[in-house]
TILO-575334 format. One line per 2 residues: number of its first residue (from 1); their letters; for each residue x, y, z of C-alpha. Coordinates in steps of 0.2 Angstrom, whole numbers, always signed. Layout:
N
NUM = a = X,Y,Z | ...
//
This chain:
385
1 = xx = +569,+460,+438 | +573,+477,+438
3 = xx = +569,+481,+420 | +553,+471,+424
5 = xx = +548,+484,+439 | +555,+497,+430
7 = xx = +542,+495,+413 | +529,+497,+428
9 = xx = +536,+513,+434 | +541,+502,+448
11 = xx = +557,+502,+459 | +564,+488,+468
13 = xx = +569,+498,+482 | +552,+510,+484
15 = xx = +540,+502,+476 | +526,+511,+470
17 = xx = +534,+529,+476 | +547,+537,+466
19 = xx = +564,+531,+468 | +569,+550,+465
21 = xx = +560,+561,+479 | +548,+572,+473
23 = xx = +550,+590,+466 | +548,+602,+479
25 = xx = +543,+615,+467 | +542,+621,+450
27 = xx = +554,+631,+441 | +552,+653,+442
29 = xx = +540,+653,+426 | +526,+646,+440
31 = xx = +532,+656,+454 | +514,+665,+456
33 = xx = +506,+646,+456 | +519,+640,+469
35 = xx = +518,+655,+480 | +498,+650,+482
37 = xx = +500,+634,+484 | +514,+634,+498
39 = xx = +504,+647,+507 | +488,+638,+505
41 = xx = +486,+632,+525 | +488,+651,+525
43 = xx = +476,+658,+512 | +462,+645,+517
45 = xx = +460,+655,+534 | +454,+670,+524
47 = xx = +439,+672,+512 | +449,+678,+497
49 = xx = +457,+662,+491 | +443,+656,+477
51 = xx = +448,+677,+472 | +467,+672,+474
53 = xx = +463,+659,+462 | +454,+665,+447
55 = xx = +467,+682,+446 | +479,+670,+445
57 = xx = +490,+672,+428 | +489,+657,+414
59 = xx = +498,+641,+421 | +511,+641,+409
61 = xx = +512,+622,+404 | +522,+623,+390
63 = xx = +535,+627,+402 | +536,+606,+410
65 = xx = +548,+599,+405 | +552,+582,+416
67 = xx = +539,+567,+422 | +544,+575,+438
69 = xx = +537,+593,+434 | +523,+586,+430
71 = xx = +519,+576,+443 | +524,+592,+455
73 = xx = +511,+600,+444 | +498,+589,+445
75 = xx = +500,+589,+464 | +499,+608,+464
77 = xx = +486,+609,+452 | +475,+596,+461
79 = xx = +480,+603,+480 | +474,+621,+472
81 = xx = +455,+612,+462 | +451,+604,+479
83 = xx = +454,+619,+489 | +445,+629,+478
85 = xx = +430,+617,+478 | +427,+614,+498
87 = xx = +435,+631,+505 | +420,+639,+511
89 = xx = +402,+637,+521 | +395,+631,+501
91 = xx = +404,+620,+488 | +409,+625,+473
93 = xx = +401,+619,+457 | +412,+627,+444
95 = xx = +431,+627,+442 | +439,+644,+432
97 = xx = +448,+639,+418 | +463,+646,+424
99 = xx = +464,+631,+433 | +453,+620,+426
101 = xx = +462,+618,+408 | +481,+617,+414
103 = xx = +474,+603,+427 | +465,+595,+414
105 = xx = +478,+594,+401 | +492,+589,+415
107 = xx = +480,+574,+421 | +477,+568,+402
109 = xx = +497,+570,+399 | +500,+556,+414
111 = xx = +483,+546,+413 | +473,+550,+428
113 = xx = +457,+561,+431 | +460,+578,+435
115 = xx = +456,+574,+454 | +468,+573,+469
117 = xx = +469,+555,+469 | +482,+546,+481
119 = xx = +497,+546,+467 | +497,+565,+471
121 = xx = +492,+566,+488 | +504,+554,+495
123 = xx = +516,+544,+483 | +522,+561,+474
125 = xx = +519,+571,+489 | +534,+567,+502
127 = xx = +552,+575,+506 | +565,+564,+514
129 = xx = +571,+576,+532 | +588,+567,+535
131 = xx = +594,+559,+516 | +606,+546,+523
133 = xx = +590,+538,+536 | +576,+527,+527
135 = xx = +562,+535,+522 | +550,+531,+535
137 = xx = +537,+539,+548 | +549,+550,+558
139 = xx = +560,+554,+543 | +546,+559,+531
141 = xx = +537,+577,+529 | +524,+582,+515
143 = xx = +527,+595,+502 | +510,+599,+501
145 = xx = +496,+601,+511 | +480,+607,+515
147 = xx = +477,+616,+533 | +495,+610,+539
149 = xx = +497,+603,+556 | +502,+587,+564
151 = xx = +486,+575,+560 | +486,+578,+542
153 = xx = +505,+578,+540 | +505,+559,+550
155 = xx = +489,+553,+540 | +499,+554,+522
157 = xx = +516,+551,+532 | +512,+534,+538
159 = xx = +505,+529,+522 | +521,+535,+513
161 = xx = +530,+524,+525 | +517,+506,+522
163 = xx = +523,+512,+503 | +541,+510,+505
165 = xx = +537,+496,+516 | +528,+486,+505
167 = xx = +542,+491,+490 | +549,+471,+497
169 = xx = +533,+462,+491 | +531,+470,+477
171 = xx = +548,+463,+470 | +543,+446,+474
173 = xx = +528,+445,+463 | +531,+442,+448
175 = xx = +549,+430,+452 | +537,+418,+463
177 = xx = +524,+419,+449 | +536,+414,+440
179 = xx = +545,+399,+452 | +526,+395,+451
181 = xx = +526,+390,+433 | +542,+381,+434
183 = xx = +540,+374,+450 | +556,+381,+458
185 = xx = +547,+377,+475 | +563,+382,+483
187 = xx = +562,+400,+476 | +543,+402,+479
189 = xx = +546,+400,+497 | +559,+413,+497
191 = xx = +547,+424,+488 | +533,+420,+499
193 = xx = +543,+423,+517 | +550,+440,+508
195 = xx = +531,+444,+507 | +525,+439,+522
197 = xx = +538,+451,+531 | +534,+464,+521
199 = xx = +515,+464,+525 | +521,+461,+543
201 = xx = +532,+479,+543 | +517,+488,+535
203 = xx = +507,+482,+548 | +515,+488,+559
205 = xx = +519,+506,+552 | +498,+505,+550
207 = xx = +496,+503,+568 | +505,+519,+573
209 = xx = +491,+527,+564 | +484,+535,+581
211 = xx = +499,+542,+588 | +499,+557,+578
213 = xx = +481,+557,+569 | +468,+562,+581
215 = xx = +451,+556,+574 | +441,+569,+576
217 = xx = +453,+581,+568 | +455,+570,+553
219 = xx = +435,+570,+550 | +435,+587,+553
221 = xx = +448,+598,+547 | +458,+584,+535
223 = xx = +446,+574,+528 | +434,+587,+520
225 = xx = +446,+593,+508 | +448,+576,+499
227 = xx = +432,+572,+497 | +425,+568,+478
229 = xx = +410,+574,+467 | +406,+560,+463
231 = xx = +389,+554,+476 | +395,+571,+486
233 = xx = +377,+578,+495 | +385,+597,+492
235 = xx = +389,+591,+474 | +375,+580,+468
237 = xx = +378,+584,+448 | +396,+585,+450
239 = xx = +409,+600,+446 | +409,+609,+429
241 = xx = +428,+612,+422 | +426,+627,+414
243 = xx = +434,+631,+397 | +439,+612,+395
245 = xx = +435,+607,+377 | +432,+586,+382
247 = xx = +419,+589,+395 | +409,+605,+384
249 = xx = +402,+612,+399 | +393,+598,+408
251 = xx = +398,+593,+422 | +410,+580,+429
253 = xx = +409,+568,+444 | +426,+560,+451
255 = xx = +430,+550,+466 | +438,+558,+480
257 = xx = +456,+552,+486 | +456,+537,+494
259 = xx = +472,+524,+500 | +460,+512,+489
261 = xx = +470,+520,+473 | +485,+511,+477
263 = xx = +491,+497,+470 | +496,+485,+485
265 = xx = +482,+475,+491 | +473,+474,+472
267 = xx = +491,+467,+468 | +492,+454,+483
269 = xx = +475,+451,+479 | +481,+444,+464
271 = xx = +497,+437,+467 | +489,+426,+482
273 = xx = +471,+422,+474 | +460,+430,+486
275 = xx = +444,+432,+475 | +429,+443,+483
277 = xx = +409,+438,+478 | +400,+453,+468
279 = xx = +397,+468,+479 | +399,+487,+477
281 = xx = +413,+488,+486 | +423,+477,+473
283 = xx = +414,+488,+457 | +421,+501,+467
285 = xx = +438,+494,+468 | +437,+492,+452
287 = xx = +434,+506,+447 | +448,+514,+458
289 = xx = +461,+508,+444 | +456,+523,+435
291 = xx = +465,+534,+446 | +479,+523,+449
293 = xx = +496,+528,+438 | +494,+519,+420
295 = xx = +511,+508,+426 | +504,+503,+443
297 = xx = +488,+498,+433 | +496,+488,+421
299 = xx = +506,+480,+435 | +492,+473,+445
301 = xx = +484,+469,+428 | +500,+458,+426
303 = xx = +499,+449,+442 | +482,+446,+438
305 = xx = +485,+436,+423 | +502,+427,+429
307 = xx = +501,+408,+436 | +492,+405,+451
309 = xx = +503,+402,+464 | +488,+397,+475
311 = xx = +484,+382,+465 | +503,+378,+465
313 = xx = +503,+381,+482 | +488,+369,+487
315 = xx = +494,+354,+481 | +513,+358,+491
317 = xx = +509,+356,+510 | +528,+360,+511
319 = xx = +522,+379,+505 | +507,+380,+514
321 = xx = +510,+389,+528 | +522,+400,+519
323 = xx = +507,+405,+510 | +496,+408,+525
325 = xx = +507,+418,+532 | +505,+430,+517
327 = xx = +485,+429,+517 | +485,+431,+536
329 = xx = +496,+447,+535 | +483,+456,+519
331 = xx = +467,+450,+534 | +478,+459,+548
333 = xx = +479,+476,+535 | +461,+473,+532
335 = xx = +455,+471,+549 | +465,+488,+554
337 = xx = +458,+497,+541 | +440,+491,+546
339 = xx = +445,+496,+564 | +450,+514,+558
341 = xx = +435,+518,+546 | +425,+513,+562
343 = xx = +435,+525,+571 | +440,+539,+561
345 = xx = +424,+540,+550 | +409,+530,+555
347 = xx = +409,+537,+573 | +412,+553,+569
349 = xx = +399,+554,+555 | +386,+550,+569
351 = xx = +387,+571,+572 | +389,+575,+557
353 = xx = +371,+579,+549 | +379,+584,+530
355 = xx = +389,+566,+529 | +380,+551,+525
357 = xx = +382,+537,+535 | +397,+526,+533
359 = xx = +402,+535,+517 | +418,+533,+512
361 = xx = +429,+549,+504 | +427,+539,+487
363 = xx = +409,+543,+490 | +404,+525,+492
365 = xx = +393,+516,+508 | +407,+505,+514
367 = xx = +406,+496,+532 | +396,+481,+527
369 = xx = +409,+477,+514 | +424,+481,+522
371 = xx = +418,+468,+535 | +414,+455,+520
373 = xx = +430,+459,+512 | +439,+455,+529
375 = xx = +431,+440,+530 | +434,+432,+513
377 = xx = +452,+436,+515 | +452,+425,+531
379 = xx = +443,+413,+521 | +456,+410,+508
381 = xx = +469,+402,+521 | +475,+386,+515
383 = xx = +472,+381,+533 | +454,+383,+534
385 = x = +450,+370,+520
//
């Protein structure tokens, strides 16, 4: 099972994050970068930063070496292109290619956009305080940030935590798939009452959300800074990556980070059957696979074409409610996350004359869908039919 995960860029024991913790920083040839981006809640504060940037020397990339300086550069690199970008009263529409090209050719090297998506702003994005306590909210700090400060530090924290939460159903997948096709109905319901736990601790871990992360901070001061060009109103044509040979000049539209760039619900999704009618929210989805790690892509592809353990499970009322219990727990994460884009977006954006209603940070309208989406989760208990 191991080697399985592993071909996924998958551990058995954090899931989707990296087993190893995350680089802190580069080695000294990047010094001048680093310095930047550590002092970044710093330099933001002053209207020299975009300057700061564009004298800053050549990223030398030759110089990375590991996956793990790359994905430390990717983080800086994409920390540093969204700052750039939102610092200010006006958007920027044109990255320097000082940072333009290195982010560009860092992105292509590990197969996502050059954006901030949620690989670098949360699952390679996390230090361990005390190293012999779990990884967990309350043990967990950010290597890099923003503005700094408690809200944003809890807002990545906790979802660093439903990660290493949900590292126990991911596991299961694939053995129940394959229980499924054998009909090991013995080792299907282990699978099944591993998952179901596992959803029930990230519930949980998702409900402490509001201790730390003060809604109106989050819209204001942390949520800006991960926005898209994509369907941005400051950004209507998108961002130019100056000096980046692919794009020749025109410019480029990417979706913001979003927690809709990882792999766990699309995977559950998958593994339990839960299938939603067209809308734009699922195109969106979709499309959200784009920024996802090539492994953690592949993986839910995998699940997607494995045996159905729904149609097993249907005609066994012995595994029924094993099941449910495992649909019920993805409608509970679905009903918070409705709860907390009411709360922490929609609401917020009723002052906010620049933000368009009920946008999401992927830069897609989404509180009729999230609602559908809910809904057609609760629909697919075994229960109900």
């Amino acid at each position: 099972m191991n080697q399985q995960l592993a071909a996924f860029g998958i551990s058995p024991q954090t899931g989707f994050l990296p087993e190893t913790p995350p680089l802190h920083s580069l080695p000294a040839a990047f010094a001048a970068w680093e310095e930047v981006a550590q002092r970044l809640p710093k330099y933001l504060l002053s209207d020299e930063f975009r300057r700061l940037v564009e004298d800053l020397p050549a990223f030398p990339i030759g110089e990375l070496r590991s996956e793990a300086e790359h994905e430390r550069a990717m983080v800086l690199l994409s920390y540093l292109g969204h700052a750039y970008v939102w610092c200010g009263p006006k958007a920027a529409d044109r990255i320097p290619a000082v940072l333009a090209v290195p982010w560009h050719a860092v992105a292509t090297q590990l197969g996502r956009p050059p954006m901030l998506s949620y690989a670098s702003y949360c699952l390679h994005n996390y230090s361990r305080l005390v190293s012999s306590r779990d990884l967990e909210a309350g043990n967990v700090a950010l290597v890099q940030s923003f503005l700094g400060g408690v809200d944003e530090e809890w807002f990545v924290v906790i979802h660093v935590d439903i990660e290493m939460k949900a590292a126990a159903a991911l596991r299961e997948l694939l053995p129940a798939q394959e229980a499924a096709g054998t009909g090991d109905i013995r080792r299907l319901r282990q699978s099944l009452e591993a998952i179901a736990a596992s959803l029930d601790a990230m519930n949980t871990t998702m409900e402490r959300m509001p201790e730390w992360c003060d809604p109106y901070i989050y819209y204001h001061r942390v949520r800006p800074y991960i926005h898209g060009w994509n369907s941005h109103p400051d950004l209507p044509e998108g961002v130019v990556y100056e000096g980046v040979e692919a794009y020749g000049g025109k410019p480029q539209r990417f979706r913001g980070e979003t927690g809709a760039q990882s792999g766990i619900v699309p995977a559950l999704d998958a593994f339990l059957g839960v299938e939603h009618a067209q809308d734009v929210l699922r195109d969106y989805l979709m499309e959200m696979r784009r920024y996802m790690p090539p492994g953690h892509r592949r993986f839910v592809e995998t699940i997607e074409a494995g045996a159905s353990v729904r149609e097993f499970v249907e005609g066994r009322p012995e595994l029924r409610e094993a099941y449910d219990h495992c649909v019920a727990g993805v409608h509970r994460f679905r009903a918070k996350h409705l709860e907390y884009a009411a709360t922490y977006i929609f609401k917020q954006a009723q002052t906010d004359s620049k933000n368009p209603h009920a946008v999401g940070t992927g830069g897609t309208p989404f509180m009729p869908y999230l609602k559908k989406h809910r809904d057609e989760t609760e629909g697919h208990l075994l229960a109900a039919h």
